[in-house]
PDB file with one MODEL, atoms N, CA, C and O in Angstrom:
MODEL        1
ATOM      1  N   UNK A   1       0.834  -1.180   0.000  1.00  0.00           N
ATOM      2  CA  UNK A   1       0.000   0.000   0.000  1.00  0.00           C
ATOM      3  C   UNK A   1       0.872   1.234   0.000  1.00  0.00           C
ATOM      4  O   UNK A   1       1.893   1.510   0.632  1.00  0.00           O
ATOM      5  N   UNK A   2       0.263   1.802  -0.774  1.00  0.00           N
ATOM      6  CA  UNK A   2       1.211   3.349  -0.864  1.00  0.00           C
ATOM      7  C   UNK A   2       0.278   4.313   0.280  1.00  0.00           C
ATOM      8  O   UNK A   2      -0.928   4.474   0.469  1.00  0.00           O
ATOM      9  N   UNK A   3       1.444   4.806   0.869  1.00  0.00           N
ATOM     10  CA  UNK A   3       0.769   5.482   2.071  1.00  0.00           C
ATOM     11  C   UNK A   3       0.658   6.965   1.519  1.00  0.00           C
ATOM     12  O   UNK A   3       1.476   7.482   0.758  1.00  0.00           O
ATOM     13  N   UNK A   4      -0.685   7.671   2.114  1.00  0.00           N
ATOM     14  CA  UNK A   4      -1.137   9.035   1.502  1.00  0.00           C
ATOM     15  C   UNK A   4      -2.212   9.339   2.422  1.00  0.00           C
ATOM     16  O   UNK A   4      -3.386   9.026   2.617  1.00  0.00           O
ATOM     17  N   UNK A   5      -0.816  10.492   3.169  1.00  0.00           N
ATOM     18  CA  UNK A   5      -1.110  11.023   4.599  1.00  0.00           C
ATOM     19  C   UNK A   5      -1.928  12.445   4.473  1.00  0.00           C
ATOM     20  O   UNK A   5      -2.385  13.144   5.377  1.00  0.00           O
ATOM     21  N   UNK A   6      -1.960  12.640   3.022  1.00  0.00           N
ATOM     22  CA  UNK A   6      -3.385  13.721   2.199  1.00  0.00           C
ATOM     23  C   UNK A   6      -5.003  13.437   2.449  1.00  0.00           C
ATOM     24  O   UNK A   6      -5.935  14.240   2.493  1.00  0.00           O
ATOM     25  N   UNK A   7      -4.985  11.997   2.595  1.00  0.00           N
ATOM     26  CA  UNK A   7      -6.180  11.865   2.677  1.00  0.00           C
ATOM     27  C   UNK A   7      -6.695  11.505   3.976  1.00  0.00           C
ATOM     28  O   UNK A   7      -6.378  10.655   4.808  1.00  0.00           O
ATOM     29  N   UNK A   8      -7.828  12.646   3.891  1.00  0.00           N
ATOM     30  CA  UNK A   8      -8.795  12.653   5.296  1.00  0.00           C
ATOM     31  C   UNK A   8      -8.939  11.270   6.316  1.00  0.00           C
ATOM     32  O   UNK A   8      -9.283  10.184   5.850  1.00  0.00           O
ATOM     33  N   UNK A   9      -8.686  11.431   7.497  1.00  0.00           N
ATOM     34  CA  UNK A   9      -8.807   9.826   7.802  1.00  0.00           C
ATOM     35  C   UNK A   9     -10.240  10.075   8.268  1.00  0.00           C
ATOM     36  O   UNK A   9     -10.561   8.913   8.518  1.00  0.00           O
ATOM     37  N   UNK A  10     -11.235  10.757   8.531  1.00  0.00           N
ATOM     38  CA  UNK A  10     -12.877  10.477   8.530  1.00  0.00           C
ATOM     39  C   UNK A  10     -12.988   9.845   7.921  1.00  0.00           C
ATOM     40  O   UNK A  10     -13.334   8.712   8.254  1.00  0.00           O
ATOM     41  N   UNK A  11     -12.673  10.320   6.153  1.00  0.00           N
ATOM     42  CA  UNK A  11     -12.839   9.550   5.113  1.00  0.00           C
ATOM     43  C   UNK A  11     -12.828   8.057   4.533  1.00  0.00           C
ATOM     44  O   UNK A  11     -13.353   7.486   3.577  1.00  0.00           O
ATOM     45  N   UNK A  12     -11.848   7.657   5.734  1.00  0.00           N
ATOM     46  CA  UNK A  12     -11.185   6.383   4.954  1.00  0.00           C
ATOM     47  C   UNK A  12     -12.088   5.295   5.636  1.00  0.00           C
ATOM     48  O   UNK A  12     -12.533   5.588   6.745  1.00  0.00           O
ATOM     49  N   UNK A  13     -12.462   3.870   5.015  1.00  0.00           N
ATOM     50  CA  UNK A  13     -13.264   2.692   5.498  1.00  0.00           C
ATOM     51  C   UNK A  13     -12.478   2.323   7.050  1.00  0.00           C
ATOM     52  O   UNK A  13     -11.691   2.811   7.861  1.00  0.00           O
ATOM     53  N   UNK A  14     -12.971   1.602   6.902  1.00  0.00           N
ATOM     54  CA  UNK A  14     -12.152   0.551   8.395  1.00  0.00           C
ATOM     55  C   UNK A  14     -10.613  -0.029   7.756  1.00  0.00           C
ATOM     56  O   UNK A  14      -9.484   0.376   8.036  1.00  0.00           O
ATOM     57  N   UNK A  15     -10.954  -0.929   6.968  1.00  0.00           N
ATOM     58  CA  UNK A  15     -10.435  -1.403   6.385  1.00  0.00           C
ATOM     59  C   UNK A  15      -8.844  -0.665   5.663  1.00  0.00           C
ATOM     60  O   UNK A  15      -7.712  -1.141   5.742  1.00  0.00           O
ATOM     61  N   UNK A  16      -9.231   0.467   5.061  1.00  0.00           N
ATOM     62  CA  UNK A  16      -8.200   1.023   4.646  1.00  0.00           C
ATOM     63  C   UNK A  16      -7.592   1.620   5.320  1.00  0.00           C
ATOM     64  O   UNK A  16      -6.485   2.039   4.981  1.00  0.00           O
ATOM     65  N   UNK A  17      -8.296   1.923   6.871  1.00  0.00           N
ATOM     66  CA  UNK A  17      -7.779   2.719   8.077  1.00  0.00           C
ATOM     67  C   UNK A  17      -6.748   1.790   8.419  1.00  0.00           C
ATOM     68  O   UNK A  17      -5.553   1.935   8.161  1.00  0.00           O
ATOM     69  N   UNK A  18      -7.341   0.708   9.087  1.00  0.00           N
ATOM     70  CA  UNK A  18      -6.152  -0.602   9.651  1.00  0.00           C
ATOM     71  C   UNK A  18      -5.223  -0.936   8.648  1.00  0.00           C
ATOM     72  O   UNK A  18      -4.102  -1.360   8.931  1.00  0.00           O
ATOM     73  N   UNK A  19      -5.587  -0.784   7.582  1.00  0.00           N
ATOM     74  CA  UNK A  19      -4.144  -1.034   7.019  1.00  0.00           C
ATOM     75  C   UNK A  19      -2.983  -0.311   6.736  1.00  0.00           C
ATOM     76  O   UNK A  19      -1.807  -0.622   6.549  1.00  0.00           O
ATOM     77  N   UNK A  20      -3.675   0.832   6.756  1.00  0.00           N
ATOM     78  CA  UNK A  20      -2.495   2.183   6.508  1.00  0.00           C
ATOM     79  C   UNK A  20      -1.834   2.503   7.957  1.00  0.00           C
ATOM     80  O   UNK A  20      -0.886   3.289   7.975  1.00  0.00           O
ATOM     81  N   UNK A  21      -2.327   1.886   9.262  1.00  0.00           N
ATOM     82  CA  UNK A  21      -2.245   1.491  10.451  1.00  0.00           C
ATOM     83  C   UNK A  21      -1.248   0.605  10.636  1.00  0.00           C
ATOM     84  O   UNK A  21      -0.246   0.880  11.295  1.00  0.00           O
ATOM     85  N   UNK A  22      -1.449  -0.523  10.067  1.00  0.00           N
ATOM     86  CA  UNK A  22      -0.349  -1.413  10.197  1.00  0.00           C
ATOM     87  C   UNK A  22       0.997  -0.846   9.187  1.00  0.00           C
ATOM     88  O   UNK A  22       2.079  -1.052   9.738  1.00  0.00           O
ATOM     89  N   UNK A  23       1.077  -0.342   8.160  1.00  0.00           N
ATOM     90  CA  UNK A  23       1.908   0.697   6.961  1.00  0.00           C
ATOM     91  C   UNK A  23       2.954   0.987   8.492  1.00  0.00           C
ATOM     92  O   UNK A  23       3.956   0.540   9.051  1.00  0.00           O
ATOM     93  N   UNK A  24       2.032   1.916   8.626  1.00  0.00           N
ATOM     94  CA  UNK A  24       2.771   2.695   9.899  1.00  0.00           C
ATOM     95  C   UNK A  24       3.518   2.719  11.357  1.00  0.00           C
ATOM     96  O   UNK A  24       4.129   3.552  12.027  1.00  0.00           O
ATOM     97  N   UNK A  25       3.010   0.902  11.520  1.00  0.00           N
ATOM     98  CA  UNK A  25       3.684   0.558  12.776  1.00  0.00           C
ATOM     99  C   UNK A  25       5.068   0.012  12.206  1.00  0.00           C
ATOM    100  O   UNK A  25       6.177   0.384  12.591  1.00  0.00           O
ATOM    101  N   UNK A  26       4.785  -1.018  11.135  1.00  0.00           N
ATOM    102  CA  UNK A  26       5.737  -1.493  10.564  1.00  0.00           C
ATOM    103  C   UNK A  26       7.018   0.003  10.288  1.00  0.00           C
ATOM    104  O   UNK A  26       7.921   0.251  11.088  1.00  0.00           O
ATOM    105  N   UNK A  27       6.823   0.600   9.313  1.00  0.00           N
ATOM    106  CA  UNK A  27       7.655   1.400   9.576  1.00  0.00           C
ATOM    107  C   UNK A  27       8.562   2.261  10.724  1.00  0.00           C
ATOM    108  O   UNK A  27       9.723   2.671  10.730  1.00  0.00           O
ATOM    109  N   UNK A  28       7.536   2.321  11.610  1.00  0.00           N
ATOM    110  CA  UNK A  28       7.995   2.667  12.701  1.00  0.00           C
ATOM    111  C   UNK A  28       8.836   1.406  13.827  1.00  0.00           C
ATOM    112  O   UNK A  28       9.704   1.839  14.585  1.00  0.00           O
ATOM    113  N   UNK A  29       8.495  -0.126  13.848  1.00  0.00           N
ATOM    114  CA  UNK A  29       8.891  -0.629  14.044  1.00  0.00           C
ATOM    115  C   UNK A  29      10.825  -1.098  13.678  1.00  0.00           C
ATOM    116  O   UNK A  29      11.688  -1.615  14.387  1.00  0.00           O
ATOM    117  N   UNK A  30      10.823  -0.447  11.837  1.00  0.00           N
ATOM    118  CA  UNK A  30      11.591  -0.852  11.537  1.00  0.00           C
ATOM    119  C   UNK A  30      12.725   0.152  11.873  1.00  0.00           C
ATOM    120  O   UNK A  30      13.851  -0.052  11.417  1.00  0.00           O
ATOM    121  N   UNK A  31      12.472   1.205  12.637  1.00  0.00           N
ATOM    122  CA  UNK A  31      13.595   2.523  12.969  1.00  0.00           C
ATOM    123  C   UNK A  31      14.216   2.853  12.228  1.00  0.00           C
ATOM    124  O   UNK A  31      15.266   3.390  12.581  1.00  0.00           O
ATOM    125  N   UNK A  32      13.929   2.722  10.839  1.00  0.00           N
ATOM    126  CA  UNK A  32      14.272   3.502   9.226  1.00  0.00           C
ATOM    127  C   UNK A  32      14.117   4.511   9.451  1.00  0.00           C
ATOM    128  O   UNK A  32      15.216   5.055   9.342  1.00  0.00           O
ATOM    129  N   UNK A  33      13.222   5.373   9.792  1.00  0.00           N
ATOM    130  CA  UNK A  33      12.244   6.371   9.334  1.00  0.00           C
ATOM    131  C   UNK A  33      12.939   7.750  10.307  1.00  0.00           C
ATOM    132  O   UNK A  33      13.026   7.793  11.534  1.00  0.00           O
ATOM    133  N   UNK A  34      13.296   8.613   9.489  1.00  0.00           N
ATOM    134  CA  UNK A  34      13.889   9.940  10.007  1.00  0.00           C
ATOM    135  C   UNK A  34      13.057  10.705  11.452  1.00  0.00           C
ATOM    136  O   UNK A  34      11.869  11.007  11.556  1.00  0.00           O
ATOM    137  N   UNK A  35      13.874  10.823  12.185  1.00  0.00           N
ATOM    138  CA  UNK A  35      12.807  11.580  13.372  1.00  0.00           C
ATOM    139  C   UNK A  35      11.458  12.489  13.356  1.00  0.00           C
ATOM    140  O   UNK A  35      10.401  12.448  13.987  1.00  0.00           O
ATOM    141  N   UNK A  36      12.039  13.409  12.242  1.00  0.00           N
ATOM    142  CA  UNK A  36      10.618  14.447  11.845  1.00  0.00           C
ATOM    143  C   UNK A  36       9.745  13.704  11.706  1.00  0.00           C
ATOM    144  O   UNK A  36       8.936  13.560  12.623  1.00  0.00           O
ATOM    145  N   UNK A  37       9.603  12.871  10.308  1.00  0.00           N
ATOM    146  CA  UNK A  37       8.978  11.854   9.926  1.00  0.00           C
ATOM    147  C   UNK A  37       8.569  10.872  11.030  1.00  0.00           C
ATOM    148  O   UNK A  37       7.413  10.955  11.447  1.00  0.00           O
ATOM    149  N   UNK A  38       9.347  10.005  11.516  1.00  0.00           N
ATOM    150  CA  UNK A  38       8.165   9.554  12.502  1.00  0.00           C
ATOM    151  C   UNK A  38       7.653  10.074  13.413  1.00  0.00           C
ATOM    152  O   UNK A  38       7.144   9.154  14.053  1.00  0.00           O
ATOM    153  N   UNK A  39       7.408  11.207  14.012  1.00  0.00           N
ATOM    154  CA  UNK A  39       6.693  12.449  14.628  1.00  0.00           C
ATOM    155  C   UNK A  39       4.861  12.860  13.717  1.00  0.00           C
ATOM    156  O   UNK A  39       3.799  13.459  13.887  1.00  0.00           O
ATOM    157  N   UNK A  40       5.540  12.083  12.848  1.00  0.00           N
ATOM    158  CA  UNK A  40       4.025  13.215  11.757  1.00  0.00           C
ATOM    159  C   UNK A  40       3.487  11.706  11.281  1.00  0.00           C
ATOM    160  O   UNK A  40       2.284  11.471  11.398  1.00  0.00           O
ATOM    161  N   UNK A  41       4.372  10.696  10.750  1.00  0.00           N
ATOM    162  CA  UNK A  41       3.585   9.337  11.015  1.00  0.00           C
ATOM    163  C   UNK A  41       3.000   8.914  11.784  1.00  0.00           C
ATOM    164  O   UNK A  41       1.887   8.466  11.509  1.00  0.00           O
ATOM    165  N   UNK A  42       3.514   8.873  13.120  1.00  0.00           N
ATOM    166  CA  UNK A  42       3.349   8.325  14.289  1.00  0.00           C
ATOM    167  C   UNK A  42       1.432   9.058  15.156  1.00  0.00           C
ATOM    168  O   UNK A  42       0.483   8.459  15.662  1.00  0.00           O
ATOM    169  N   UNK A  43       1.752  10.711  14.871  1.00  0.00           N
ATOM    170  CA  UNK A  43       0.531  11.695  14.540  1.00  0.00           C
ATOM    171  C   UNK A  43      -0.929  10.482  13.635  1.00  0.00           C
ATOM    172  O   UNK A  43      -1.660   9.559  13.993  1.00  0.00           O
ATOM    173  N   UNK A  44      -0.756  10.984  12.822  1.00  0.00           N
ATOM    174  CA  UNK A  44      -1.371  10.427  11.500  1.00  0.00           C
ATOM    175  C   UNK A  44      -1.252   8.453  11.849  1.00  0.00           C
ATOM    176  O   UNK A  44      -1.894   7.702  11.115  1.00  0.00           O
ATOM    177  N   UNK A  45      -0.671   8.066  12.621  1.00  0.00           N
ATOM    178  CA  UNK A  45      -1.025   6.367  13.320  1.00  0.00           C
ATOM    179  C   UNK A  45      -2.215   6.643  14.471  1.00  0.00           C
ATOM    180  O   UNK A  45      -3.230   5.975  14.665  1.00  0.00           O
ATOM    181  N   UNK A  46      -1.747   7.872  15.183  1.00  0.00           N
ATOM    182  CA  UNK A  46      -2.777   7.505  16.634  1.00  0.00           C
ATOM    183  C   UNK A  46      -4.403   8.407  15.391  1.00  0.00           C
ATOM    184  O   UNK A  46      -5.476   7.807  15.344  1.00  0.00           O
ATOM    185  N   UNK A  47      -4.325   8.976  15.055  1.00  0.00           N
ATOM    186  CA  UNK A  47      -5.778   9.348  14.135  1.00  0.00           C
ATOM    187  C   UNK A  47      -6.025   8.150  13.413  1.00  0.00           C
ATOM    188  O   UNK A  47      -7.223   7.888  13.302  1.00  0.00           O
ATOM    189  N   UNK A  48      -5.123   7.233  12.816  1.00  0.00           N
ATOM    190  CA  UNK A  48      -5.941   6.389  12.564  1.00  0.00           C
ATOM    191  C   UNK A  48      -6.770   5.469  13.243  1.00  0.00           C
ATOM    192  O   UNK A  48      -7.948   5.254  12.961  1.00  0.00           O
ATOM    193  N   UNK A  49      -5.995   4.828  14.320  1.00  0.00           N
ATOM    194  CA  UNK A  49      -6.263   4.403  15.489  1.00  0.00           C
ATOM    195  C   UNK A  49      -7.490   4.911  16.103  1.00  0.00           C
ATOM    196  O   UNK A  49      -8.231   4.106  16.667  1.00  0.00           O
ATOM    197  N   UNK A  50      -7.773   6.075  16.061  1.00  0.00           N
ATOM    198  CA  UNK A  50      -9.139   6.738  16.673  1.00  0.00           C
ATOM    199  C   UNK A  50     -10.143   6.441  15.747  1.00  0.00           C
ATOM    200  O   UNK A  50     -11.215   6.060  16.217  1.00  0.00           O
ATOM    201  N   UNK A  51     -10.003   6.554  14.208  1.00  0.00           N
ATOM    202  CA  UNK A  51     -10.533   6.396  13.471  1.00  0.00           C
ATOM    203  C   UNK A  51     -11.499   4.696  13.377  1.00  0.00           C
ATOM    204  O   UNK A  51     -12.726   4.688  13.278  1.00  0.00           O
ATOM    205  N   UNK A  52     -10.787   3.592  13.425  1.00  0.00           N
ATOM    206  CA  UNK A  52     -10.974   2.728  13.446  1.00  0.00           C
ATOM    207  C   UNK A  52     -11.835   2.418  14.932  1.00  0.00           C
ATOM    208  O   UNK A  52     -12.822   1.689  14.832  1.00  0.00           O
ATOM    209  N   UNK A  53     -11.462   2.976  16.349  1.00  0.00           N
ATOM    210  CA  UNK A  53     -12.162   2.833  17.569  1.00  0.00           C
ATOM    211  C   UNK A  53     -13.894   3.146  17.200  1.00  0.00           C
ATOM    212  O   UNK A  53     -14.984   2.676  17.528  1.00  0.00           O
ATOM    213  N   UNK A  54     -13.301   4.363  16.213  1.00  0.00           N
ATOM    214  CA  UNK A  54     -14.828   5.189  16.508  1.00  0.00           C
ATOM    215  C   UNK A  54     -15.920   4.188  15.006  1.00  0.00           C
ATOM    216  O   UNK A  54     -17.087   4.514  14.785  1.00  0.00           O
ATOM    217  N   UNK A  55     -15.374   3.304  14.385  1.00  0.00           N
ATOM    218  CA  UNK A  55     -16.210   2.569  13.377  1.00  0.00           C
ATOM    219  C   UNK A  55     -16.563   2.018  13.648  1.00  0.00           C
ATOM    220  O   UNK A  55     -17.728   1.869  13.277  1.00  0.00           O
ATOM    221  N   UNK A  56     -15.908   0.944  14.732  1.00  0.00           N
ATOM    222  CA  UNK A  56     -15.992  -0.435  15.325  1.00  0.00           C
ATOM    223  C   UNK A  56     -17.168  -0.097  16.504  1.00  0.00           C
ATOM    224  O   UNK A  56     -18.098  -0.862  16.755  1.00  0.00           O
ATOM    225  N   UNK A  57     -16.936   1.202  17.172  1.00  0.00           N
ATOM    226  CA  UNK A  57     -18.146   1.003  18.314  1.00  0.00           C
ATOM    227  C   UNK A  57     -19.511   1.552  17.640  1.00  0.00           C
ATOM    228  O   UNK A  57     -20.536   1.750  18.293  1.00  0.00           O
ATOM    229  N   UNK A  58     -19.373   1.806  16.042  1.00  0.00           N
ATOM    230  CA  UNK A  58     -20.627   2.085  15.392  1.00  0.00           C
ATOM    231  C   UNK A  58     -21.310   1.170  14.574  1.00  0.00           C
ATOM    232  O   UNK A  58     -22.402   1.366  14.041  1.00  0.00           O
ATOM    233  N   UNK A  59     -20.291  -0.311  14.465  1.00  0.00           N
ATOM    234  CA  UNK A  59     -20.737  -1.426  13.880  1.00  0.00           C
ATOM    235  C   UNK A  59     -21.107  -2.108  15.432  1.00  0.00           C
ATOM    236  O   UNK A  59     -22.081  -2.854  15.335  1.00  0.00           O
ATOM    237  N   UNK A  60     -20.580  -2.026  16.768  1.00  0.00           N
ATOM    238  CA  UNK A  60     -21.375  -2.133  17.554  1.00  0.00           C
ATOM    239  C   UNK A  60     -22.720  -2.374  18.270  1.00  0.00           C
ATOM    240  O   UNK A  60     -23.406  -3.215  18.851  1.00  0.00           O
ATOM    241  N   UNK A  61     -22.641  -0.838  17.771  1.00  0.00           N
ATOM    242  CA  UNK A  61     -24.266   0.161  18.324  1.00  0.00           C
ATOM    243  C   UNK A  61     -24.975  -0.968  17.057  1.00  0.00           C
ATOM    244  O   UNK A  61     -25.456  -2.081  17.269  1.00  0.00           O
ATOM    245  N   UNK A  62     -24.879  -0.445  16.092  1.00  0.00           N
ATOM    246  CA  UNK A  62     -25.711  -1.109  15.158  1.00  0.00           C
ATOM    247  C   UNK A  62     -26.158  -2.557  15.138  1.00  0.00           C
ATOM    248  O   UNK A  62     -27.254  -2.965  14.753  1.00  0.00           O
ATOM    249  N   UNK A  63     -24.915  -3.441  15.719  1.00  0.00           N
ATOM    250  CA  UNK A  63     -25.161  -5.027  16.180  1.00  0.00           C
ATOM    251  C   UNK A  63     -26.392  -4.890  17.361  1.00  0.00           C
ATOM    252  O   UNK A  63     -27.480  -5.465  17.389  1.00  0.00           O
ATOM    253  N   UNK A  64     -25.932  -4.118  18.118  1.00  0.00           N
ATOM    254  CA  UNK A  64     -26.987  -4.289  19.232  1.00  0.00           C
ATOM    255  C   UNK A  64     -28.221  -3.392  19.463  1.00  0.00           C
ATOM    256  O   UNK A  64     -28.999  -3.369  20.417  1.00  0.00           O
ATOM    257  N   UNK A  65     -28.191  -2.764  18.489  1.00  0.00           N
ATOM    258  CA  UNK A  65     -29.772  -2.355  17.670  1.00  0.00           C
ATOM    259  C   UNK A  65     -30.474  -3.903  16.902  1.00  0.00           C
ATOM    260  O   UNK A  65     -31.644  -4.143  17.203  1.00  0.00           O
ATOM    261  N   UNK A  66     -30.138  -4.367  16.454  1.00  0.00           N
ATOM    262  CA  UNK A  66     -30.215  -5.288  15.422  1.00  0.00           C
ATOM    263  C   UNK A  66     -30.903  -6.612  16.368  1.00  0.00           C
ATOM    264  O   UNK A  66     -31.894  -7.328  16.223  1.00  0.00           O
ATOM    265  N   UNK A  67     -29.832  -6.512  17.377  1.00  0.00           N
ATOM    266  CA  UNK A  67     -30.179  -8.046  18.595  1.00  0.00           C
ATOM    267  C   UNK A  67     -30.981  -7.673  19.756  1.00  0.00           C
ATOM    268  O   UNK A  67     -31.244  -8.413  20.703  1.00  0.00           O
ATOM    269  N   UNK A  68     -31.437  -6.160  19.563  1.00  0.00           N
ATOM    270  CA  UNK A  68     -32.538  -6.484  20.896  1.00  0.00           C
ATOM    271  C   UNK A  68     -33.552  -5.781  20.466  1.00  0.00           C
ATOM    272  O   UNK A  68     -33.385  -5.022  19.512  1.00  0.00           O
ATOM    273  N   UNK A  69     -34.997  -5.921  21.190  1.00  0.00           N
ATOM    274  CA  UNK A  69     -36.151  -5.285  21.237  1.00  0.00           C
ATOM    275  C   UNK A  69     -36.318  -4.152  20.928  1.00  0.00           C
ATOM    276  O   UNK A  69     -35.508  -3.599  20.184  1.00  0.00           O
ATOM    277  N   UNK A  70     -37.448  -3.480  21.431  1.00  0.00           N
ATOM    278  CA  UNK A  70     -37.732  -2.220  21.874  1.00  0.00           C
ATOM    279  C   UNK A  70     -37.731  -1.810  23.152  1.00  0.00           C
ATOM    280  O   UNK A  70     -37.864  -0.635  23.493  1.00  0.00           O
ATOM    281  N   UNK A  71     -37.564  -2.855  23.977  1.00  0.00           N
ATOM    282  CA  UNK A  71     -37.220  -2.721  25.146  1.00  0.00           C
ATOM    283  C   UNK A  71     -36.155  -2.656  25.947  1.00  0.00           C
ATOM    284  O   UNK A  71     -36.076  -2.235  27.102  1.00  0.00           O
ATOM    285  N   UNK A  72     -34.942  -3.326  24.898  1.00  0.00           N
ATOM    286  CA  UNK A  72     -33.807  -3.322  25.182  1.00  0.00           C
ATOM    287  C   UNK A  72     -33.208  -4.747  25.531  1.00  0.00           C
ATOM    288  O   UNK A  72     -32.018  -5.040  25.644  1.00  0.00           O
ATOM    289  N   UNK A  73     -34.638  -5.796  25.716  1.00  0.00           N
ATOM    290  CA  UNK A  73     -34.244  -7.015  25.898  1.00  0.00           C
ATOM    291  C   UNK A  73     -33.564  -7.500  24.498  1.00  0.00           C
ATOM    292  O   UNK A  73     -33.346  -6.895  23.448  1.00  0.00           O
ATOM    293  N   UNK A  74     -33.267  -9.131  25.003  1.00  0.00           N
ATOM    294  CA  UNK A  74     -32.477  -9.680  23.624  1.00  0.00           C
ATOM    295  C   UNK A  74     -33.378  -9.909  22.520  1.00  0.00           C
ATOM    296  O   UNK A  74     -34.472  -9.795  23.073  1.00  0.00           O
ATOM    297  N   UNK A  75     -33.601 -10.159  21.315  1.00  0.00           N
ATOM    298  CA  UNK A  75     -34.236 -10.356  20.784  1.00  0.00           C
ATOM    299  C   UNK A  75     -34.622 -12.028  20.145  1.00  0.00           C
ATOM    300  O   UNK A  75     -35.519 -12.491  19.441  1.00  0.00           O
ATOM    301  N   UNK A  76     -33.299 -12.626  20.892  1.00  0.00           N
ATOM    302  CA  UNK A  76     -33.771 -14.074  20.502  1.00  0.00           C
ATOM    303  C   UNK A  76     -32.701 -14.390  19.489  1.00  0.00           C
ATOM    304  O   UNK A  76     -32.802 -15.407  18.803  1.00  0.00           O
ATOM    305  N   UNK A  77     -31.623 -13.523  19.356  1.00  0.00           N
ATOM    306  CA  UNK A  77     -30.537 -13.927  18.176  1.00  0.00           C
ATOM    307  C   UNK A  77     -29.282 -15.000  18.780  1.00  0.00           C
ATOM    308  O   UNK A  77     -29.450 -15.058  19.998  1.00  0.00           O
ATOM    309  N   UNK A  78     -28.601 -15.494  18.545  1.00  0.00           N
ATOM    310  CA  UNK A  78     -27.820 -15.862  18.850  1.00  0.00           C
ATOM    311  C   UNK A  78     -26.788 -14.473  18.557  1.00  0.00           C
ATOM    312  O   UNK A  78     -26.903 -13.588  17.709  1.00  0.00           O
ATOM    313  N   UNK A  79     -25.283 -14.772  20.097  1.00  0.00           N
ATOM    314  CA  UNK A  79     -24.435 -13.734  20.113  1.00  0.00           C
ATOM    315  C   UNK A  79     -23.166 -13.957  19.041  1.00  0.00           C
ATOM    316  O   UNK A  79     -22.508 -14.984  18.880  1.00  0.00           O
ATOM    317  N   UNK A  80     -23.017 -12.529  18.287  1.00  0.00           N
ATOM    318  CA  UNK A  80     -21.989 -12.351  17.194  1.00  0.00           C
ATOM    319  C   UNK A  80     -20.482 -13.221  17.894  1.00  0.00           C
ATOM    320  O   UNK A  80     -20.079 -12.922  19.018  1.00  0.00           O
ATOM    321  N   UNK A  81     -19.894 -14.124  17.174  1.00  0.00           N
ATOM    322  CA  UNK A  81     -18.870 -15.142  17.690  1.00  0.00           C
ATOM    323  C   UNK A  81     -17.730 -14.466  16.591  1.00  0.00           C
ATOM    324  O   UNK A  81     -17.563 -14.790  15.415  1.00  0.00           O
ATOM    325  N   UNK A  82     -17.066 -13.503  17.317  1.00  0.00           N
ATOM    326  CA  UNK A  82     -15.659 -13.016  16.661  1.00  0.00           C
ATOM    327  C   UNK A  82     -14.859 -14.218  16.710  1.00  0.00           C
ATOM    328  O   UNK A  82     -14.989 -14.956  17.687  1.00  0.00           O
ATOM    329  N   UNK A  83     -13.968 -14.544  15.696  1.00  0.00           N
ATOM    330  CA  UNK A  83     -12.498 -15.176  15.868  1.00  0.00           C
ATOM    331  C   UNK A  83     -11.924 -14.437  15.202  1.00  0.00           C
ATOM    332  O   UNK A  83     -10.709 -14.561  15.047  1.00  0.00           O
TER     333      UNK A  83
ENDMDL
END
């Protein structure tokens, strides 16, 4: 992935968030990367990072709209099984 720290991270899916996420640890992992530069990467890692928090607790909300009532009880679904 070519990294392009131009584009809005609101903008970006989940998907393209975490990966330009991982872009960025890796690099930073690899202690290549000039000090300035990882200062403004490292920036532009924790926004992505927020970015991705704030999708995931909105695919959340939406799971558990989906699995309960109007009352707030369960609705009788079986529970989402991450691996």
């Amino acid at each position: 992935m070519v990294e392009n720290t131009h584009v809005d991270v609101k903008r970006l899916s989940f998907e393209r968030a975490i990966e330009e996420l991982e872009t960025i640890v890796r690099r930073l992992e690899e202690g290549k990367v000039p000090l300035e530069e990882s200062v403004t990467i490292y920036e532009r890692g924790e926004a992505l990072k927020r970015r991705c928090e704030e999708l995931l607790r909105q695919a959340e909300a939406r799971v558990d709209k989906i699995t309960t009532d109007s009352a707030g009880q369960p609705a009788g679904t079986e529970p989402l099984d991450v691996q």
